[in-house]
C-alpha positions as CSV (number, residue, x, y, z in Angstrom):
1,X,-21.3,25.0,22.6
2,X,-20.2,21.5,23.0
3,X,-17.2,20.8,25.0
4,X,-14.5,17.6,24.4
5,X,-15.4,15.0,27.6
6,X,-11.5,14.6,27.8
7,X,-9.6,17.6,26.9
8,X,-12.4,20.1,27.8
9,X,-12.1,22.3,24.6
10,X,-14.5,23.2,22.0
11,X,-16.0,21.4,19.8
12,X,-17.4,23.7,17.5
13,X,-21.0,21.8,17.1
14,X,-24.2,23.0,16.9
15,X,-27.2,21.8,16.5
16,X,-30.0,23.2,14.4
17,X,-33.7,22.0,14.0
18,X,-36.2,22.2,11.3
19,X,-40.1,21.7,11.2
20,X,-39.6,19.3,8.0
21,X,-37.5,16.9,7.5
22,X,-37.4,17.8,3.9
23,X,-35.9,21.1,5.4
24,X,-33.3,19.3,7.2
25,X,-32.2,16.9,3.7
26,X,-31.7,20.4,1.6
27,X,-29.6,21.3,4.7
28,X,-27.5,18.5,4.6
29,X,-27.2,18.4,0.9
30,X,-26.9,22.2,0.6
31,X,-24.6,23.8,3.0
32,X,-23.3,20.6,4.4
33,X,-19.4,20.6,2.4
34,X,-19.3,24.3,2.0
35,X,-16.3,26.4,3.7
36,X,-17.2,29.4,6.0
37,X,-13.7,31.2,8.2
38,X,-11.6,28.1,5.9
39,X,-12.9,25.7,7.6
40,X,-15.5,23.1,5.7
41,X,-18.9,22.8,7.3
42,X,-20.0,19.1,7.5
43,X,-23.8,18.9,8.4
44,X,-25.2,15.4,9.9
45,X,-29.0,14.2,10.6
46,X,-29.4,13.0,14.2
47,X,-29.6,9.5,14.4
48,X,-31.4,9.2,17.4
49,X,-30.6,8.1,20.9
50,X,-28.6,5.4,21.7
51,X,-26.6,5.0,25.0
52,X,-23.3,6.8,25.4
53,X,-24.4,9.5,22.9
54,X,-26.2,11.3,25.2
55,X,-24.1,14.1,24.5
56,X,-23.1,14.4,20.8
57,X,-20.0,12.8,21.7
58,X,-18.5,10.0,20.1
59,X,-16.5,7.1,21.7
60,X,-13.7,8.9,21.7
61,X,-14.7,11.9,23.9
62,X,-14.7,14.0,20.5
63,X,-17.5,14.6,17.4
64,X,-19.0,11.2,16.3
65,X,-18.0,12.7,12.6
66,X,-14.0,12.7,14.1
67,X,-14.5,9.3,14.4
68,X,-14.8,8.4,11.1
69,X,-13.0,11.7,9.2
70,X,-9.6,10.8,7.8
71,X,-8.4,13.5,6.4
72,X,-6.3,16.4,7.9
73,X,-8.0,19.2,9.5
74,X,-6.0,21.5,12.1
75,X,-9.1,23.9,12.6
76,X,-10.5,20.1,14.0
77,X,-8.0,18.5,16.0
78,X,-5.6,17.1,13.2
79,X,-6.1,13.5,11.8
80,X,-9.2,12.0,12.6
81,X,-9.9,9.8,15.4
82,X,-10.0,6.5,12.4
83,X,-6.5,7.5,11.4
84,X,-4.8,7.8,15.0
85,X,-6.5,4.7,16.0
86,X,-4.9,3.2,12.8
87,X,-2.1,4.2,13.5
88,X,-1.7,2.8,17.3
89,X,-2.9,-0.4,16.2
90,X,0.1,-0.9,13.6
91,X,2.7,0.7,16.8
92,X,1.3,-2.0,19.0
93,X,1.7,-5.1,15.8
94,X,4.7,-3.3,15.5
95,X,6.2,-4.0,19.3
96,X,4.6,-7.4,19.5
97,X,6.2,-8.6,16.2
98,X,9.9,-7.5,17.6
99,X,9.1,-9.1,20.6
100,X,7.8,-12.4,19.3
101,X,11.4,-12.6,17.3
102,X,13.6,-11.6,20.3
103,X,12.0,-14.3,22.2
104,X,11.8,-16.5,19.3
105,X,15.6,-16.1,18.8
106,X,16.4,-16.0,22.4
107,X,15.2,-19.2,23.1
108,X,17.4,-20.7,20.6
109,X,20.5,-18.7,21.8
110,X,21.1,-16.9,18.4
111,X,21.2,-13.0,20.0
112,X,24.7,-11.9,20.1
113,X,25.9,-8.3,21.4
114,X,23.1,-7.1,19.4
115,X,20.2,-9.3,19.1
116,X,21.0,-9.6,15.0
117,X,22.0,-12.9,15.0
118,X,19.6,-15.2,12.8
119,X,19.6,-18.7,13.3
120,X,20.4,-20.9,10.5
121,X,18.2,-24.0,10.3
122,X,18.0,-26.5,8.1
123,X,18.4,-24.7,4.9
124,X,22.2,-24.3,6.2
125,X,22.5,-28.2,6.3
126,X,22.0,-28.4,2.7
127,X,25.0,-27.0,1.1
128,X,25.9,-26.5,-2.3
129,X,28.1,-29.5,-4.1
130,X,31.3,-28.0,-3.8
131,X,34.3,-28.2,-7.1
132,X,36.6,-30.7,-7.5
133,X,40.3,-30.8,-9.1
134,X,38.4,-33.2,-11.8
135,X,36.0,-30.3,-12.8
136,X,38.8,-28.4,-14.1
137,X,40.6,-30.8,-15.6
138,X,38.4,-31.4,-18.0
139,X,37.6,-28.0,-19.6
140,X,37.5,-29.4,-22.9
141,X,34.9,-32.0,-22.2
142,X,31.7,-32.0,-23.8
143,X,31.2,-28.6,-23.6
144,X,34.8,-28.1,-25.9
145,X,33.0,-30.9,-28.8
146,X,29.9,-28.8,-29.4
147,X,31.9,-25.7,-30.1
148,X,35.2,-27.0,-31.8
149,X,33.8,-26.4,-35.2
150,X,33.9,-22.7,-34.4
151,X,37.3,-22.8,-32.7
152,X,38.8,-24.3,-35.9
153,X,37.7,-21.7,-37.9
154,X,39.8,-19.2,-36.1
């Protein structure tokens, strides 16, 4: 039985061999899928040697299928090895987007107790026309002609 390289546990691989290859493509399209003790069997051809698959380990110390399974399986481990990977890379993004705005807003001396200060820029420059008293006092304006028809009628 094959054992994990890191963790030292089972497996649960094994490795069968057939006179024809035929034999081994009915396998694979056969059995391979099917569930025996509710767990599915998933059935591979060999593809050769290559360095650093000696063993019928993958990168990861695990199955070569783990590597690329991404579905749930607790009789297997849990998520596969794509999926954890995954998700590390976007917990690594994660910490050096936070750290690229701290510093980015550090530098400009916009973090205040809590760091949620934004700084303002140039949009805050441009400010809205503000209301004058000569705004109100002409309510009646042209607005007042286009609708007085309407207003005598009442």
């Amino acid at each position: 039985m094959g054992l994990d390289r890191h963790q030292k546990t089972p497996c649960g691989f094994a490795f069968v061999e057939y006179y024809l290859h035929s034999e081994a493509v009915a396998c694979l399209r056969y059995i391979s899928g099917t569930k025996l003790d509710e767990r599915i069997i998933r059935c591979d051809l060999d593809p050769g040697y290559k360095e650093g698959r000696q063993f019928g380990r993958g990168r990861s110390g695990g199955q070569v299928r783990d590597e690329f399974r991404q579905e749930y399986d607790s009789g297997r481990g849990g998520w596969g090895h794509q999926r954890l990977e995954m998700e590390r890379r976007q917990q690594e993004q994660d910490r050096f987007r936070q750290q690229v705005q701290f510093d980015t807003y550090a530098a400009i001396g916009g973090l205040g107790q809590a760091g949620a200060d934004v700084p303002t820029g140039e949009a805050a420059e441009r400010s809205k026309r503000a209301r004058s008293h000569e705004d109100y006092d002409d309510q009646d304006g042209d607005e007042g002609k286009r609708f007085r028809s309407e207003r005598d009628d009442e």
